[in-house]
C-alpha positions in Angstrom: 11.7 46.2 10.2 7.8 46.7 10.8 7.2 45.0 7.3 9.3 41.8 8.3 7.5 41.8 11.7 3.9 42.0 10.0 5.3 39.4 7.3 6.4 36.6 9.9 3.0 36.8 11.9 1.2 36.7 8.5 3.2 33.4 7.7 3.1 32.1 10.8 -0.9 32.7 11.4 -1.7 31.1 7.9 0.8 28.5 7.3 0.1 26.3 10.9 -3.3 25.9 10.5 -2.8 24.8 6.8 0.5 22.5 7.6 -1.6 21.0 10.7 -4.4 20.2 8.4 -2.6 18.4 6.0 -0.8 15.9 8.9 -4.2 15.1 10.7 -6.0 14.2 6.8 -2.9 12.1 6.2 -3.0 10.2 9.8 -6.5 9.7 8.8 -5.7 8.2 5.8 -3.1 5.9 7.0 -5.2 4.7 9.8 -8.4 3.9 7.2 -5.9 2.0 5.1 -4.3 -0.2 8.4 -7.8 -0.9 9.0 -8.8 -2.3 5.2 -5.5 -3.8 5.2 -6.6 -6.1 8.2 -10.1 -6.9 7.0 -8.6 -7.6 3.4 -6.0 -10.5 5.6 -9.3 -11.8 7.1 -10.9 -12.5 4.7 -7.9 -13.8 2.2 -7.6 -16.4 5.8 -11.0 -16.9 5.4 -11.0 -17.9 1.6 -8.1 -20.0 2.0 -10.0 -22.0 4.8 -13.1 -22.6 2.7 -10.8 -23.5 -0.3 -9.0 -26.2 1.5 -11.8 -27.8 2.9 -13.4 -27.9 -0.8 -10.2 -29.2 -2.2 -10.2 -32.2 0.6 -14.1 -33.1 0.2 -13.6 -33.6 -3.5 -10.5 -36.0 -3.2 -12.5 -37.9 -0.5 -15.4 -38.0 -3.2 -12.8 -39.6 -5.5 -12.1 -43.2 -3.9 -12.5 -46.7 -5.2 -13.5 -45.9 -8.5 -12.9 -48.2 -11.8 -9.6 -49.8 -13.2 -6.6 -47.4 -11.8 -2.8 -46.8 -12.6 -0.2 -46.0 -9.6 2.9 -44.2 -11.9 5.4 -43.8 -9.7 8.5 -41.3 -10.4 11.2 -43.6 -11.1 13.0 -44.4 -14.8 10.3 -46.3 -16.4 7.4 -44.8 -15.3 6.8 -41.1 -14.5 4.7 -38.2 -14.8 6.0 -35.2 -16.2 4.5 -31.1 -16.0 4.8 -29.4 -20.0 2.9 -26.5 -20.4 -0.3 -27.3 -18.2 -0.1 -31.0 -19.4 0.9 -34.3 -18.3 3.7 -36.4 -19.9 3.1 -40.0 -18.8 5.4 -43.0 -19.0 4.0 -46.3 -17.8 0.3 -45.3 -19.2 -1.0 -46.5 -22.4 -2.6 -49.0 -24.9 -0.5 -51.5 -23.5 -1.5 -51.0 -20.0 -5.5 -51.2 -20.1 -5.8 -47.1 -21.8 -7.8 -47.8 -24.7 -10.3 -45.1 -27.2 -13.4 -44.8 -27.0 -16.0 -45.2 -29.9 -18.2 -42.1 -30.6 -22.0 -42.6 -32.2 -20.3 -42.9 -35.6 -17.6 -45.4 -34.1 -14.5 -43.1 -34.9 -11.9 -43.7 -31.7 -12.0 -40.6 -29.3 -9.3 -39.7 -26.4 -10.6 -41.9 -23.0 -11.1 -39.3 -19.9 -8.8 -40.0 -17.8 -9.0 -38.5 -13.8 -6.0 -38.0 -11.7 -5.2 -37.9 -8.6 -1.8 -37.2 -6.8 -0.6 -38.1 -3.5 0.8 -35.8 -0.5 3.9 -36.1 1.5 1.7 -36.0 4.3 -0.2 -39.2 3.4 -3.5 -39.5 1.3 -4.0 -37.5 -2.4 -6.1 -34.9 -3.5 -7.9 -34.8 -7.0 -6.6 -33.1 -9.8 -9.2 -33.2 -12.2 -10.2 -35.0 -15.7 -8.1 -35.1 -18.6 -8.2 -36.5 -22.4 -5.3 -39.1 -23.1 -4.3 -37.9 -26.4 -1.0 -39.1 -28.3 -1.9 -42.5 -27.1 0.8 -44.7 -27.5 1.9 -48.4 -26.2 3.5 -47.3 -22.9 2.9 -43.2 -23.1 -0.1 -40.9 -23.5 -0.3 -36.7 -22.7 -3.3 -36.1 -20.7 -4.9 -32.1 -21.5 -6.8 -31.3 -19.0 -10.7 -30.4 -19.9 -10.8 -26.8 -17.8 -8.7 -23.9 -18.0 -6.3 -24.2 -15.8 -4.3 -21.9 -13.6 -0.6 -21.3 -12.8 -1.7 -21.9 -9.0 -2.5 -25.2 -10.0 0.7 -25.6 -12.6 2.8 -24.9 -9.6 0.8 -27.6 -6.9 1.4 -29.9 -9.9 5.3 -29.3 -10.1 5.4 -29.8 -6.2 6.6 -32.6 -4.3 8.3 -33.8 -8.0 8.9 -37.6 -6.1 5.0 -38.1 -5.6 3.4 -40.7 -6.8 0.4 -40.3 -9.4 -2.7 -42.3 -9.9 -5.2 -42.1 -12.6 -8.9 -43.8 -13.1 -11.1 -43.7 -15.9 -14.4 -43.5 -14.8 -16.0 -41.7 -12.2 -19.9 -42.4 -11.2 -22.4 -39.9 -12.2 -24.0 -38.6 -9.1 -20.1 -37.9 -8.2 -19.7 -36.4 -11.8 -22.2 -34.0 -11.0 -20.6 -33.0 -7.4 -17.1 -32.7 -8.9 -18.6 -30.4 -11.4 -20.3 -28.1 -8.8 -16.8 -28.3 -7.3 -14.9 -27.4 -9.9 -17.4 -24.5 -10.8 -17.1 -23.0 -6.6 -13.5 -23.7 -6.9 -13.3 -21.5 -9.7 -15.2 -19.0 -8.2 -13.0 -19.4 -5.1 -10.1 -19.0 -7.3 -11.2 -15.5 -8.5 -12.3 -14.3 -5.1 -9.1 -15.3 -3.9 -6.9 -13.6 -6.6 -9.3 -10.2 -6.2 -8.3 -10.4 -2.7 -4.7 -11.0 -3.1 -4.8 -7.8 -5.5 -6.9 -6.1 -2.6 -4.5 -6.8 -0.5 -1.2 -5.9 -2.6 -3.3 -2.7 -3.1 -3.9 -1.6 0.2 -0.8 -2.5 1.2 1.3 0.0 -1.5 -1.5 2.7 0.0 -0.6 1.9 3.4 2.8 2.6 2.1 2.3 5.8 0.5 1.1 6.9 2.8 3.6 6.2 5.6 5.9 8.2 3.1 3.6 11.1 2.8 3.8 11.3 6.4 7.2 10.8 7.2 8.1 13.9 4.4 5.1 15.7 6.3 7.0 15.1 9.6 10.5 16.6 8.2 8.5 19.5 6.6 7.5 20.2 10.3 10.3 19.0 12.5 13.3 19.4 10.0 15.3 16.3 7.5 18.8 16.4 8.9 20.0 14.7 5.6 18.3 17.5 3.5 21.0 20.0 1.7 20.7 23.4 3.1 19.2 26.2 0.9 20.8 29.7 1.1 17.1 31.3 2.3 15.1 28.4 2.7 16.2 27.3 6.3 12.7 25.5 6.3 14.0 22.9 4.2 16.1 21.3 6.7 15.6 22.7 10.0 12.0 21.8 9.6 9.4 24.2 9.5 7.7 24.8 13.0 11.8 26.0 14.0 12.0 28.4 11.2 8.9 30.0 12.2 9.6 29.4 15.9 13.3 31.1 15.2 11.6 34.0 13.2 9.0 34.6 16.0 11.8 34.8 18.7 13.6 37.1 16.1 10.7 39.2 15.8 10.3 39.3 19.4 13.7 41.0 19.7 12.5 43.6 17.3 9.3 44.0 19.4 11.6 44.4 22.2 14.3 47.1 20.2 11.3 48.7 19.1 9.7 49.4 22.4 13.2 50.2 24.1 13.6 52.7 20.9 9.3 53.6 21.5 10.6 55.1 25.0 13.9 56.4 23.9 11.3 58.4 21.7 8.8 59.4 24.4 11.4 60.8 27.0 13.1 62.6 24.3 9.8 64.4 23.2 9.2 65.2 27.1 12.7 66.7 27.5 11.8 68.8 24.2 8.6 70.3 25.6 10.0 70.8 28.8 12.5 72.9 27.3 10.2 74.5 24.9 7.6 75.2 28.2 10.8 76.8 30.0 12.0 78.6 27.0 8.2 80.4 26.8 8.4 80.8 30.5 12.1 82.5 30.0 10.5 85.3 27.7 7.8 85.9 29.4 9.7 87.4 32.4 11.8 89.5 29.7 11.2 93.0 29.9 8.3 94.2 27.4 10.1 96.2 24.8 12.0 93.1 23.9 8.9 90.7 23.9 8.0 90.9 20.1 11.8 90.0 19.5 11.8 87.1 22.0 8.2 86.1 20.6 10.0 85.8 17.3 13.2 83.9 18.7 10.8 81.3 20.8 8.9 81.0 17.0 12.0 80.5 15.7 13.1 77.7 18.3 10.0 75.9 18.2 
């Protein structure tokens, strides 16, 4: 009994302090991940802003430029998406599309730059391209960057837009498109590192939501848990086992300290018997005083 009493205040002194520790570090934790979670959406909002304005100064840099070709998406002429390149029907040698001569004379691909409209009016520039397979009425444009499945997909959008494609584009402008092309690129990284950023903090945000809700049923009990023949605690939640334990023990404390007295008035009715047995002999006459000497010996 004394051993299980020492026992459940040994557990209960060490294992609070521990258990209480652990539920504060892992609040900490979920609130330092909520809080890179929103920065991380701020500035994702804040990339897709600047990316959008970029993407509508260079299609307004792109305007009234050199012969052009309106394909529309019907049977004779259209624009298909294979692979990161453009199938075109309706653009070719017998529409104006013609090689180019190198220094030696030998016939290169023409550059061709497209643009595509938007259901919501105007077009936005999708960059250069070489018209290779040249034909009469069809040509596949490859574009002259690496491009991106982002890009693959605004492509495949809005399948019934129209297309239109120029062959030259003035130099100054060149240069500008460049630049854009280079900061959209960069753009384009920074935005997929904080997409990542995000998707990151968001699966810590989550684990740790699920650290602290099995934190919370070590503490306070998981009614769906299976109960364990000597492991109440597994269940009923920790702070009730020990809570249950302490009132046990206190019972004990109090059986013990009802069993203390029992004790105490026992050893006073055992002295005070012994003190009136002494007193008893004392009166005896003395020729019997060495035998009741030995019997009061004897008795105590």
């Amino acid at each position: 009994m004394w051993l299980t009493v020492i026992g459940l205040g040994v557990i209960s002194v060490w294992l609070l302090p521990t258990v209480g520790k652990q539920h504060n570090d892992i609040s900490v934790q979920l609130s330092d991940t909520k809080s890179k979670l929103d920065t991380a959406i701020d500035t994702q909002r804040e990339r897709t802003q600047e990316l959008s304005q970029r993407v509508h100064q260079l299609a307004r840099l792109q305007i009234g430029w050199d012969k052009r070709w309106i394909i529309q998406q019907t049977a004779n002429s259209r624009v298909d998406v294979h692979g990161g390149r453009l199938a075109v029907t309706g653009l070719g040698l017998d529409f104006g599309l013609s090689p180019v001569l190198d220094d030696d004379g030998q016939p290169m691909p023409p550059a061709v730059h497209a643009f595509k409209t938007i259901p919501e009016g105007g077009m936005f520039y999708v960059g250069e391209f070489r018209a290779e397979q040249l034909d009469a009425t069809t040509c596949t444009l490859v574009p002259v960057w690496q491009v991106t499945q982002d890009e693959v997909d605004v492509w495949l959008s809005s399948p019934e837009s129209a297309w239109r494609f120029r062959t030259l584009v003035p130099s100054p402008k060149r240069l500008q498109i460049d630049q854009l092309h280079v900061h959209l690129q960069k753009l384009m990284g920074t935005y997929a590192e904080t997409a990542a950023n995000i998707a990151q903090q968001v699966a810590l945000r989550q684990q740790a939501e699920n650290q602290l809700t099995i934190r919370k049923q070590e503490l306070l009990g998981n009614p769906d848990a299976d109960r364990t023949l000597g492991r109440p605690e597994y269940s009923q939640g920790l702070l009730r086992t020990i809570s249950a334990d302490e009132e046990i023990r206190n019972e004990l404390q109090v059986q013990i300290d009802v069993l203390r007295r029992r004790m105490k008035e026992a050893s006073e009715k055992q002295e005070e018997l012994l003190r009136r047995v002494r007193e008893s002999s004392e009166q005896l006459p003395s020729a019997d005083n060495g035998q009741i000497t030995q019997s009061g010996s004897a008795v105590q």
